[in-house]
C-alpha positions as CSV (number, residue, x, y, z in Angstrom):
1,X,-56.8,11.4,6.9
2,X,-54.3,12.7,4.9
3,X,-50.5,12.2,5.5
4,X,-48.1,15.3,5.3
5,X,-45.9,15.4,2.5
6,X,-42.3,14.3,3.1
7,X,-39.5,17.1,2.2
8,X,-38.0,15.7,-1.5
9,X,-34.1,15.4,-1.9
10,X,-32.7,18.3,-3.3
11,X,-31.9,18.3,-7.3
12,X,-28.3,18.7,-6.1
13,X,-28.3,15.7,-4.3
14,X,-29.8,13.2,-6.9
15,X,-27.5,15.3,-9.6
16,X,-24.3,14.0,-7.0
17,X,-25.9,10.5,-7.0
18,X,-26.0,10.0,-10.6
19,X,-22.6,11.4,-10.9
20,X,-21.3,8.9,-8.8
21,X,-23.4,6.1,-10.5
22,X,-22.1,7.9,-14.3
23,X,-18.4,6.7,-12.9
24,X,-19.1,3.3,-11.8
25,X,-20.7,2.7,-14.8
26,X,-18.3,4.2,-17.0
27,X,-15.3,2.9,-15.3
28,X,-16.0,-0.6,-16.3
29,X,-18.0,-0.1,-19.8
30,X,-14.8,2.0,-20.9
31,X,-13.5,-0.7,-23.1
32,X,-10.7,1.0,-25.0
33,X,-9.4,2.0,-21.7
34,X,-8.1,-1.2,-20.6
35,X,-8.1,-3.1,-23.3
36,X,-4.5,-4.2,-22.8
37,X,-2.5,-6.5,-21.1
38,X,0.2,-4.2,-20.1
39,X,1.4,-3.3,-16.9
40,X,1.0,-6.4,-15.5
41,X,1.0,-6.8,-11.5
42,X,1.4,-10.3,-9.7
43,X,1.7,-11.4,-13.2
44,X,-1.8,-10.4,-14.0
45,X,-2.6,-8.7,-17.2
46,X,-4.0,-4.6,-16.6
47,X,-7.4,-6.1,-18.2
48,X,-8.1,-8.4,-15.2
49,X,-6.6,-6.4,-12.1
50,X,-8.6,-3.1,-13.4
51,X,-11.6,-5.2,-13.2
52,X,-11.0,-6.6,-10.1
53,X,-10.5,-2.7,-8.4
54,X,-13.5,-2.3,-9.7
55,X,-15.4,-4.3,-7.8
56,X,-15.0,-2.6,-4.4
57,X,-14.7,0.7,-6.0
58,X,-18.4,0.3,-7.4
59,X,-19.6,-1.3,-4.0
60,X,-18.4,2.1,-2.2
61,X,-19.7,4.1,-4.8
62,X,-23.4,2.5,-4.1
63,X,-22.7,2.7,-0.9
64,X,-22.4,6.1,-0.9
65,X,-25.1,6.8,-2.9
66,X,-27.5,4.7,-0.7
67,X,-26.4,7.3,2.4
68,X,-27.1,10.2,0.4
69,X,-30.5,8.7,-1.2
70,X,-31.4,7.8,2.6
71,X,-30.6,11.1,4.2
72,X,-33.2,12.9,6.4
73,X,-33.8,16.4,5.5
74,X,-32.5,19.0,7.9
75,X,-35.1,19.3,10.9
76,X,-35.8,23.0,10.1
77,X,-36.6,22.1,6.5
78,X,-40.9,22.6,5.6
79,X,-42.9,20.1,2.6
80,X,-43.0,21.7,-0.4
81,X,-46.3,21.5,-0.8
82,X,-46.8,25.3,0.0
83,X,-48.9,24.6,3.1
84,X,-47.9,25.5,6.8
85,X,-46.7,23.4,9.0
86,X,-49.6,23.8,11.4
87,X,-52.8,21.8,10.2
C-alpha cells in the first residue's frame, strides 16, 4: 500500500535556511575581519571575544533553522504529486 506523499518545504524556506547557515558560516570563516586585537573588552583581545559571540549566535542560528526545517505545512496545503486528495 502505498503511502501519500508529504507536502515539500517551500524553495523559499530552504533559500531562508541556507541564508541563515551562509552567516554563521561566514561570520566565523571571515578572517580579515577580526584579525586584530583591538578593542579589547575585559582585557580580551577583539579576536577572542568575537569568537566567543559566536558561539551562541551560531547555536540560535541552527536553532532556528531546525524550526523552520521541522515546520508542518499549512493544513489546507495538497502533495504535489498532482493527485487528489481522495484515494
Amino acid at each position: 500500500m502505498a503511502q501519500p506523499a508529504l507536502p515539500r518545504k517551500s524553495p523559499a524556506t530552504w533559500g531562508v535556511i541556507a541564508i541563515l547557515l551562509i552567516i554563521a558560516i561566514t561570520g566565523t570563516l571571515w578572517v580579515p575581519f577580526y584579525a586584530r586585537s583591538t578593542p579589547a573588552l575585559g582585557g580580551f583581545p577583539f579576536f577572542y571575544w568575537f569568537q566567543l559571540i559566536w558561539v551562541p549566535v551560531t547555536g540560535a542560528l541552527c536553532w532556528i533553522c531546525y524550526l523552520l526545517a521541522k515546520r508542518r505545512p499549512p493544513r489546507g496545503s495538497r502533495p504535489r504529486d498532482g493527485r487528489g486528495a481522495h484515494r
